[in-house]
N, C-alpha and C positions, 0 to 999 in steps of 0.2 A: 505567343512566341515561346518557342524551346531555347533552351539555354544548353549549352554544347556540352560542358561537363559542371558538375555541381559536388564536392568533396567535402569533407569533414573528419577531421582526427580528434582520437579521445588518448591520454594518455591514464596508463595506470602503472600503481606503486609494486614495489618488491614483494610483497608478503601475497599476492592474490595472481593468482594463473587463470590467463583468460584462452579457449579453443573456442576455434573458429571456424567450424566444417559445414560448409555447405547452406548457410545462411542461418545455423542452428549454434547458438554464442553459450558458451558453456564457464561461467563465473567460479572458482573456488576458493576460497579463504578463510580465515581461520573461526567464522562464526556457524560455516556450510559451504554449500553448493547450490546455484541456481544456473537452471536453465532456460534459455528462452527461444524461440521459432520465429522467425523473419520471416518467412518463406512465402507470404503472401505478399510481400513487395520485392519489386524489381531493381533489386541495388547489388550495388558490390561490393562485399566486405573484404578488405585484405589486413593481415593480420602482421603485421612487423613483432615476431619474438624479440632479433636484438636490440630494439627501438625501445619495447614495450609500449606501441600504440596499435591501435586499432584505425582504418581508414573507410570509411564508408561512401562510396563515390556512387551520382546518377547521371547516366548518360542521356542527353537526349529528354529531359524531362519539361513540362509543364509547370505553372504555379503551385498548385497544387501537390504534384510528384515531388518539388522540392522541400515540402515542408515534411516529408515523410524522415527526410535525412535528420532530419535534428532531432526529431521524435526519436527514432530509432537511436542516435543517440545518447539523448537523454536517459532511455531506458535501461541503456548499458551501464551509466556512470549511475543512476537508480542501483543496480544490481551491484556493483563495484562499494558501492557505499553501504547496501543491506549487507555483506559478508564483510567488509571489516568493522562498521560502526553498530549496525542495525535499525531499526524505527521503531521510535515508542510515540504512541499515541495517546493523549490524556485523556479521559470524560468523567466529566462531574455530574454529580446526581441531582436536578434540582427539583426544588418543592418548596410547596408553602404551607400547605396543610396537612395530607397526609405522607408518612415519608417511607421513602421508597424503601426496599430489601432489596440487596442485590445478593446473590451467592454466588462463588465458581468452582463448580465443580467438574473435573475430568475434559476440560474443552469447552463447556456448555454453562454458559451465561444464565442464572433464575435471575428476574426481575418481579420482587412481588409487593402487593400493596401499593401499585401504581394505578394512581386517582384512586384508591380506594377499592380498588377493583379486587374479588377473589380471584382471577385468572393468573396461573403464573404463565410467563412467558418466556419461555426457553429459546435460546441462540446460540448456535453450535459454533464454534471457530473452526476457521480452516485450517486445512494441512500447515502445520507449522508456526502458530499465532498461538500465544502463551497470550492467557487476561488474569491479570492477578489486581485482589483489591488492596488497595495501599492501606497498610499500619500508621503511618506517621501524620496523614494525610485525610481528615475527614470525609466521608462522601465523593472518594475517588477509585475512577475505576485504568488500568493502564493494560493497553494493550499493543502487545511486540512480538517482533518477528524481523527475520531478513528477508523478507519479498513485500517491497510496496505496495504493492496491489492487493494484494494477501491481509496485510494488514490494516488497509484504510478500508477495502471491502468489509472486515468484520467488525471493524468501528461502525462503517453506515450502516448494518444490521442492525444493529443495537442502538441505535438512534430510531431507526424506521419500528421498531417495533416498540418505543416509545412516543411515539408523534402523540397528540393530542387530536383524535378528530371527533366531530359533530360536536364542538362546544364550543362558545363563543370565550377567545381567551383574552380577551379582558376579563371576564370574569373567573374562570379557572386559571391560575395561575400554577397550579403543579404542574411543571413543565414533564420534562424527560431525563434522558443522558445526553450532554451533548460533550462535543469533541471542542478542544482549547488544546492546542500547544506549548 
């Protein structure tokens, strides 16, 4: 069963200017600029300047078609919140035996001395993802940015390239990096 029209409004604050051309939503505020492409769904974005909201309406849509409006939503009030607040992501170093190195240098994550291991393992951040290792904060590593996606993507990097495989972890317990909020 279609549903005849299906709508959704986002408002936002004074300090961030949101354009809205052609399904391509354009965020700026005082931490940056982000842009994002809709353009693979069929919706309609109408942009009220003197309102300051956003309307995203689907016509004619299925179960499925509807849940794309809130996603798309979401995404914007995401991007709304990476340029005034930003995202920081926590990850701790954990071990039991041998203990980890971490460096950061220039974008790029070294990881060494994990398990033991002589391989360092290098993870680059993305466009725009600052990882600094915390001073005050033992065995911690934080990683930020204004683009969510940007920034939880190079979180799970550096996880994945900590995993522990082929060993049975009960018995190795030198974990990895993992992500805590």
């Amino acid at each position: 069963m279609k549903t005849v029209l299906s709508s959704r409004t986002i408002e936002y604050g004074e300090d961030v200017t949101v354009d809205v051309n052609a399904r391509v939503v354009t965020v700026t505020g005082p931490k940056g600029s982000i842009v994002r492409d809709f353009k693979h769904l069929n919706i309609d974005m109408n942009h009220m300047k003197e309102a300051r909201k956003i309307r995203v309406d689907l016509w004619f849509g299925n179960r499925k078609q509807l849940a794309c409006i809130r996603t798309v939503c979401s995404h914007i009030e995401n991007m709304i919140t990476g340029v005034t607040i930003g995202f920081l992501y926590k990850m701790k170093f954990v071990y039991s035996h041998f203990p980890i190195n971490v460096a950061v240098e220039k974008g790029v994550v070294e990881v060494r001395n994990f398990m033991g291991e002589k391989r360092v393992r290098k993870i680059k951040m993305l466009d725009g993802v600052n990882a600094v290792r915390t001073k005050d904060v033992k065995d911690q590593l934080e990683i930020s940015g204004i683009d969510i996606s940007k920034v939880s993507l190079s979180a799970a990097h550096v996880q994945q390239m900590t995993n522990v495989r082929n060993k049975d972890l009960r018995k190795f317990l030198d974990g990895g990096l993992f992500v805590f909020l």
